[in-house]
C-alpha positions as CSV (number, residue, x, y, z in Angstrom):
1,X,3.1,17.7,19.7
2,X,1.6,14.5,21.9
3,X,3.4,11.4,20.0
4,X,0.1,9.7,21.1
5,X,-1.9,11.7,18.9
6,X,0.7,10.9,15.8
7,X,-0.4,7.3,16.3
8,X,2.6,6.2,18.7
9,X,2.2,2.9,21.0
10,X,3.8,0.2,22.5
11,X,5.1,-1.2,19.3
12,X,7.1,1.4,18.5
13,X,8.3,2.3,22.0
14,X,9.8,-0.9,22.2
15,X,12.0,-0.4,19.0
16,X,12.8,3.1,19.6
17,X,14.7,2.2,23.0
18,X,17.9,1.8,21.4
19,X,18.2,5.0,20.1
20,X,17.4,6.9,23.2
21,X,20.7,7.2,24.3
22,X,22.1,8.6,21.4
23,X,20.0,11.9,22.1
24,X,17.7,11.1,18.9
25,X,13.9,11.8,19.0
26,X,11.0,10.1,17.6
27,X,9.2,10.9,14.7
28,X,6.5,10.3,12.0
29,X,6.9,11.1,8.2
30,X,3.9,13.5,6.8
31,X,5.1,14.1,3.7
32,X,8.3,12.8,1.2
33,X,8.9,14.6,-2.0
34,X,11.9,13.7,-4.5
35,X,13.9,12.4,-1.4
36,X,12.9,15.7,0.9
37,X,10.6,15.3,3.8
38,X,8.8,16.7,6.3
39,X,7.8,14.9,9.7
40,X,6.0,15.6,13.0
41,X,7.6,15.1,16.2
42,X,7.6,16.3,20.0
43,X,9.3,19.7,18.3
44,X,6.3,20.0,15.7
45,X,6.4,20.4,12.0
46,X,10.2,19.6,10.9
47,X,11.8,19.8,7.5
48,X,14.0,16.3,7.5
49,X,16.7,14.4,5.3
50,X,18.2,11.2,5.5
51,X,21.8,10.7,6.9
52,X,24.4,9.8,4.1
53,X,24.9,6.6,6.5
54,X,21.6,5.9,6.0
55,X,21.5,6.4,2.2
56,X,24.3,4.6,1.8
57,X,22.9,0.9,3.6
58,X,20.2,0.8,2.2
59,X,19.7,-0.4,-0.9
60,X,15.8,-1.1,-1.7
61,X,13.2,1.5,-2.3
62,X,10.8,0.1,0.4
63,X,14.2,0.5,2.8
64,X,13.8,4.1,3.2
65,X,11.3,6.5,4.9
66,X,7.8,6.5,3.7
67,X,4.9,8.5,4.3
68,X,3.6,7.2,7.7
69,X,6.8,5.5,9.3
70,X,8.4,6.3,12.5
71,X,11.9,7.2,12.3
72,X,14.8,8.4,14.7
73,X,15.9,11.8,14.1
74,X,18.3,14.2,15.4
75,X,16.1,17.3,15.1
76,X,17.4,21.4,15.1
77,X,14.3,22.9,16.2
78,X,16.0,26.2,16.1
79,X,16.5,25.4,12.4
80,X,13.4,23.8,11.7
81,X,15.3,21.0,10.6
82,X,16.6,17.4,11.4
83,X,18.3,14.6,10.2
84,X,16.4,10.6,9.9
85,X,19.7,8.0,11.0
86,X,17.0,4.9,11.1
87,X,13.6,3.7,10.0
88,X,11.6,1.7,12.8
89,X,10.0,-1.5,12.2
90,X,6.7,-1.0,10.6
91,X,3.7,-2.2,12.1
92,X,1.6,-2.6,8.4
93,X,2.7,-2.0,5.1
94,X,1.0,-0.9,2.0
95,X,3.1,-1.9,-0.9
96,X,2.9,-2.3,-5.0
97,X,4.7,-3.1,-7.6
98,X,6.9,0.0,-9.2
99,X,8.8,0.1,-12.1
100,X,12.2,2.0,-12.5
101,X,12.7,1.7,-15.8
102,X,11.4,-0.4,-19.1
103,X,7.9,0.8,-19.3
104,X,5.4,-1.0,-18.0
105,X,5.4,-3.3,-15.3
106,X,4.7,-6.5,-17.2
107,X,7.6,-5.2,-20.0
108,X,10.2,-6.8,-18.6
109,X,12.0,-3.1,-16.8
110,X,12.7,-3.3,-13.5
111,X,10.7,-3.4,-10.7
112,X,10.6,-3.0,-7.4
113,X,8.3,-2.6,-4.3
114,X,7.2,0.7,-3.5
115,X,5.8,1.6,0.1
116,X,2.4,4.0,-0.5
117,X,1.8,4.1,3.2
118,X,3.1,2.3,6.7
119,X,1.8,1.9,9.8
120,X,-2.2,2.5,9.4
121,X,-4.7,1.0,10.8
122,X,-7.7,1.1,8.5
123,X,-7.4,1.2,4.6
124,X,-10.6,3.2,2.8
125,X,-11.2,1.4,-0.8
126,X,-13.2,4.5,-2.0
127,X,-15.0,3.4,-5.5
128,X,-17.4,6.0,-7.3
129,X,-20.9,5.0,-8.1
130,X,-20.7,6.6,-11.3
131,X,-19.0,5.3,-14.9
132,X,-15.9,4.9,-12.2
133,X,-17.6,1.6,-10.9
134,X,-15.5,-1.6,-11.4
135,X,-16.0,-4.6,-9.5
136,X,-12.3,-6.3,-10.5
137,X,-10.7,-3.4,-9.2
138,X,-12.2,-3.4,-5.8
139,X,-11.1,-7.5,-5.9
140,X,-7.6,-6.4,-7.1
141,X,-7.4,-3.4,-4.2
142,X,-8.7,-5.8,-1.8
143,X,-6.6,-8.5,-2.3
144,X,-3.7,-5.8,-1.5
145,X,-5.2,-4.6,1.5
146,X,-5.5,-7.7,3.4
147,X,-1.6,-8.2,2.4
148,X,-0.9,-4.9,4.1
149,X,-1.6,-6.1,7.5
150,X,-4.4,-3.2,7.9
151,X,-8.1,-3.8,8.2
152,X,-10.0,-2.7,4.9
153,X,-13.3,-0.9,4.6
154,X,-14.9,-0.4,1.2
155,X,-16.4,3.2,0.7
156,X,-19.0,3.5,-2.3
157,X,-18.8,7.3,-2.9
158,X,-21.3,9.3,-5.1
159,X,-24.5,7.9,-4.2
160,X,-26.0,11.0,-5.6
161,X,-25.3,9.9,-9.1
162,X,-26.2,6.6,-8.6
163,X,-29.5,5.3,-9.4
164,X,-29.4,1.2,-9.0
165,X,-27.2,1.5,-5.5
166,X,-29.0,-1.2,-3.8
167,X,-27.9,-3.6,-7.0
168,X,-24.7,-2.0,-6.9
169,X,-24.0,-2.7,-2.9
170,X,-25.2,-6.2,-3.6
171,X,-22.3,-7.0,-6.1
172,X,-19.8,-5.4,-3.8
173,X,-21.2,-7.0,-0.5
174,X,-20.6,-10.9,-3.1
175,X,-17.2,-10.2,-3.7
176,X,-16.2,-8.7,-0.2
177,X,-17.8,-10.8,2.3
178,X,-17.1,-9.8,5.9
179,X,-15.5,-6.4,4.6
180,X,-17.4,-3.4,6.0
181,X,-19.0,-1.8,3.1
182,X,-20.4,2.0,3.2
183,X,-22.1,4.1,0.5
184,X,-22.2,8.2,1.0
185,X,-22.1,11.3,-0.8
186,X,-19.1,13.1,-0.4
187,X,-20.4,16.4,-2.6
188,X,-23.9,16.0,-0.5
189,X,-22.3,15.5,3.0
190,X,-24.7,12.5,3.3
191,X,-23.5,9.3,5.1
192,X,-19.5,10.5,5.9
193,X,-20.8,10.3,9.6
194,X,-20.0,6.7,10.1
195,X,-16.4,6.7,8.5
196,X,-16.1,8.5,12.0
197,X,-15.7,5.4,14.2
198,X,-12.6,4.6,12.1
199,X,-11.1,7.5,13.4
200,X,-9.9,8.9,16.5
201,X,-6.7,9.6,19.0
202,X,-3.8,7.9,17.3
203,X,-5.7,6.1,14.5
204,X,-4.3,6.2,10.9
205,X,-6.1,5.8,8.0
206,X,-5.7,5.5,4.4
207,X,-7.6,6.4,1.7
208,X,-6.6,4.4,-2.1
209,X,-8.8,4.9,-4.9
210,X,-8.9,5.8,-8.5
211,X,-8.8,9.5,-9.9
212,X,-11.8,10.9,-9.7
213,X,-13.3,8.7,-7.1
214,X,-14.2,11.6,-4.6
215,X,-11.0,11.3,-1.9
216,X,-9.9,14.6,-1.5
217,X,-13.7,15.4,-1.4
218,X,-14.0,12.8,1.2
219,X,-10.9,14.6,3.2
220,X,-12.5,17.9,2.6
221,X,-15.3,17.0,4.6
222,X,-13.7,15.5,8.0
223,X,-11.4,18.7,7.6
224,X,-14.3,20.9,8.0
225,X,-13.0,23.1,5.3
226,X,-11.7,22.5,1.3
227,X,-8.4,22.4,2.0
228,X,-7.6,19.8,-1.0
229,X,-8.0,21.2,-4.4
230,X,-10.5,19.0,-6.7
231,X,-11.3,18.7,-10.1
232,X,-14.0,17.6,-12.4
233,X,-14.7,14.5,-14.1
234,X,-15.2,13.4,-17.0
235,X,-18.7,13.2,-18.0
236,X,-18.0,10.8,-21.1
237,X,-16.0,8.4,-19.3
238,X,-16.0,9.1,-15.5
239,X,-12.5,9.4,-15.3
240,X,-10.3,12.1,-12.8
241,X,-7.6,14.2,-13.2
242,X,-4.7,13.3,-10.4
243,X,-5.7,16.3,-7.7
244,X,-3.1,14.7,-5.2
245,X,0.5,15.0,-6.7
246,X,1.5,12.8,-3.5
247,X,0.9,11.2,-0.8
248,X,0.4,13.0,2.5
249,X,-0.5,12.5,6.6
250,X,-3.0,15.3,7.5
251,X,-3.9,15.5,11.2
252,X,-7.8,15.8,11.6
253,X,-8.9,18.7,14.3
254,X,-11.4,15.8,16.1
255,X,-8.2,13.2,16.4
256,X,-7.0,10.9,14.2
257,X,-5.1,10.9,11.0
258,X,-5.4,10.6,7.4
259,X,-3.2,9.5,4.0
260,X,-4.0,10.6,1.1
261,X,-2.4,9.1,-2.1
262,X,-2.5,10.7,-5.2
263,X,-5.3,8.3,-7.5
264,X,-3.9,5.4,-9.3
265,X,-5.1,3.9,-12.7
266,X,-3.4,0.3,-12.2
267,X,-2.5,-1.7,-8.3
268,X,0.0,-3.5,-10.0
269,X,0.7,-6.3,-6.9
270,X,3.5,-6.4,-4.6
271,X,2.0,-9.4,-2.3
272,X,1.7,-12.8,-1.8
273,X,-1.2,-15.0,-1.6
274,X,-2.4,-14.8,1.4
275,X,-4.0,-11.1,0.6
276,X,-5.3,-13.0,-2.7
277,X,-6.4,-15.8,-0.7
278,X,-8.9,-13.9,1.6
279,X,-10.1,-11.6,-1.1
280,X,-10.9,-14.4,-3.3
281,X,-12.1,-17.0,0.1
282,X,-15.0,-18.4,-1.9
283,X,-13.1,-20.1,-4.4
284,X,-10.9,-21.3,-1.9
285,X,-13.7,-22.9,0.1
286,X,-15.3,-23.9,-3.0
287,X,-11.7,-25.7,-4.1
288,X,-12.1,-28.0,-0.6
289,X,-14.7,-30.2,-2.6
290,X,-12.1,-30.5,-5.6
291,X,-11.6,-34.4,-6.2
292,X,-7.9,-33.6,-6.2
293,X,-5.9,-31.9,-3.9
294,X,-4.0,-30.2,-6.2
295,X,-6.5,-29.8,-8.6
296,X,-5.8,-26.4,-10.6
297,X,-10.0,-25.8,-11.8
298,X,-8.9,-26.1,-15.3
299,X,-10.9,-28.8,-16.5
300,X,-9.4,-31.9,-14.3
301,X,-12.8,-34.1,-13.3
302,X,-14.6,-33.3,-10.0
303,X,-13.3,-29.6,-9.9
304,X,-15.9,-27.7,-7.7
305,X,-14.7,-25.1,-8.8
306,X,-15.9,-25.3,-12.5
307,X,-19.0,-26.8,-11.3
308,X,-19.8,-24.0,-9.4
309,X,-18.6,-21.8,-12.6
310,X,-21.5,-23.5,-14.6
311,X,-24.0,-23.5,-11.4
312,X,-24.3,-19.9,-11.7
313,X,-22.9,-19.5,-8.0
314,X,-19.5,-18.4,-9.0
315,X,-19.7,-15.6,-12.0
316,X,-16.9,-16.2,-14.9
317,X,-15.5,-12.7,-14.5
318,X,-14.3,-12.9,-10.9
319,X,-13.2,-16.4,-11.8
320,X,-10.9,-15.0,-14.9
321,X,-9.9,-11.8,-12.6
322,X,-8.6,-14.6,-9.9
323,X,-6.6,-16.3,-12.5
324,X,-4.9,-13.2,-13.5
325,X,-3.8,-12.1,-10.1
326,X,-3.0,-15.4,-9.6
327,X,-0.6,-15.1,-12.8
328,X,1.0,-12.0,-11.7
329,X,1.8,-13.3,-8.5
330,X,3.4,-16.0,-10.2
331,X,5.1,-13.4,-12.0
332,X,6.9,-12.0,-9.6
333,X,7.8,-14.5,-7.1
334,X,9.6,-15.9,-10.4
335,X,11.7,-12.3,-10.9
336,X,12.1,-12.2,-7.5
337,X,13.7,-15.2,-7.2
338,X,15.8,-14.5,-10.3
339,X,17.0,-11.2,-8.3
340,X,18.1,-12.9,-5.5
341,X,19.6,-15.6,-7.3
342,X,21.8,-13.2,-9.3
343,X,22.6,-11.4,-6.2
344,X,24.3,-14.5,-4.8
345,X,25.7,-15.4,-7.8
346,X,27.6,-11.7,-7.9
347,X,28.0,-12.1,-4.6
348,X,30.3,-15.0,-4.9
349,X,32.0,-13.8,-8.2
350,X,33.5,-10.7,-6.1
351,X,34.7,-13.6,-3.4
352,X,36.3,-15.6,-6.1
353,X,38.0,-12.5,-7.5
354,X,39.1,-11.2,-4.1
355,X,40.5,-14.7,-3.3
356,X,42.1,-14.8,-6.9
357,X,43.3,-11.1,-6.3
358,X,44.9,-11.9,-3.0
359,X,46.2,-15.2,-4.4
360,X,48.3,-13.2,-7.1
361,X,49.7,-11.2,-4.6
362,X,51.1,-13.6,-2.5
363,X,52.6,-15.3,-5.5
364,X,53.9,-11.7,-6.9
365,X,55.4,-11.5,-3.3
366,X,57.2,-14.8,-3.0
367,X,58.9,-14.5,-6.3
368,X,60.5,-11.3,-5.4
């Protein structure tokens, strides 16, 4: 396989030149299952695991391979197989928040960042046009997307069961301004043409989305084929059935590559605010005319904000949807801080213990 046409540049050429020596190989990760993985490299399709030296120093979920990293392997073409001994720096990074345990994410279990895709260039927000349409969940995906470090593009699939879509393209084109916004048919074949130009030798893109939104339909078509299974929806309440059980690279026969991620209800944030700030760029230019600096557009006097609230020109529900990303990113800087504050403090319990430990000893020794 041409790395090229895996997405390989400069970027990661760079950080791959200390491993050249040690007879490893580049290579990109298609697919990870329950720790199992399968990558393409310059020796094809490979089935791949991580080196116990690997497992063992690393210690965060987003620290290991994800679907779309470059790695260095040692591969065993005659086996089919290889082994991943390091993770390259990514170049963009698609993140949320994961729990491991406790429930939800907001019930206190624990949580930690989990890696949907790395290293893509463009991120698809597909939305349906049917019951599925949900304007605080395009803000809450795009406010995710510009933390990622990739460029997002809003696709409004299902114009065939839409009949207001000029209103509809309005109130996404309000809360999205400067964010390429598309409307096709997936089922119809009608409009896919222009997601084209997002495509192309080397380019990666991602597609994120509810269940039922029309993704692996959308796939479907720039494979030329139905290779992705797909279910109905709904008819009551619009909603999918998860078709993809994971997330995948698939290598499109005109160039260019795709991730598909299996539909999710919930984004729950992994970011910080400067992905909230851009999605969410009108209420921060409204805030410059605040009469305080730090005015937090709960009622102080002169708050632009508000006034614009009862103007008409900003709408209550993406002003309440703001707050509450706003909250959760509050959130979790303030468990995240709490982590690494614990971490230091164990930290420096084992060095007092060790120091204790070793003090004993010496003792034990000069009393003999």
């Amino acid at each position: 396989m041409d790395l090229i046409d895996l997405g390989w540049n400069n970027f990661f050429e760079r950080s791959f030149k200390q491993f050249k020596n040690q007879g490893l190989v580049p290579a990109r990760i298609a697919q990870e299952h329950k720790g199992l993985y399968f990558i393409y490299s310059q020796h094809g399709g490979l089935s791949a695991k991580i080196s116990g030296k690997l497992r063992y120093s690393t210690h965060s979920r987003s620290k290991f391979p994800a679907v779309g990293d470059w790695v260095a392997v040692q591969p065993r073409p005659d086996e089919l197989m290889a082994t991943i001994l390091a993770l390259l720096p990514r170049k963009s990074l698609f993140s949320r928040k994961a729990v491991l345990s406790g429930g939800m994410p907001d019930s206190g279990g624990k949580t930690e960042e989990q890696v949907l895709a790395a290293n893509v260039d463009t991120v698809f927000l597909v939305s349906g046009l049917d019951l599925d349409f949900n304007l605080r969940r395009i803000e809450r995906y795009l406010s995710v997307a510009w933390d990622s470090g990739a460029n997002p593009v809003i696709v409004l699939n299902k114009t065939d069961l839409c009949s207001d879509l000029n209103q509809k393209a309005a109130q996404v084109e309000s809360i999205a301004r400067g964010v390429p916004i598309h409307s096709i048919s997936a089922i119809k074949n009608q409009g896919l043409e222009i997601l084209q130009k997002y495509l192309g030798r080397g380019k990666t893109v991602v597609l994120l989305g509810s269940s039922g939104v029309g993704k692996s339909s959308i796939i479907n078509k720039m494979l030329g084929e139905e290779s992705l299974k797909i279910r109905e929806v709904r008819a009551y309440d619009g909603r999918g059935r998860h078709t993809t059980a994971y997330r995948h690279m698939i290598l499109l026969p005109d160039g260019g590559i795709v991730i598909d991620t299996p539909g999710m209800r919930e984004l729950a944030l992994w970011s910080n605010e400067e992905g909230l700030e851009r999605a969410f760029n009108d209420i921060g230019e409204l805030a410059l005319g605040c009469r305080f600096r730090d005015c937090s557009h709960q009622g102080e006097p002169g708050c632009a904000v508000q006034q614009a609230l009862k103007d008409g020109i900003l709408t209550a529900s993406r002003y309440k949807n703001y707050l509450k990303l706003q909250k959760e990113l509050i959130h979790l800087a303030l468990r995240q801080d709490t982590k690494a504050r614990r971490r230091a403090e164990r930290s420096f319990d084992k060095k007092i213990r060790q120091r204790l430990k070793a003090q004993r000893e010496i003792e034990g020794k000069g009393n003999l």
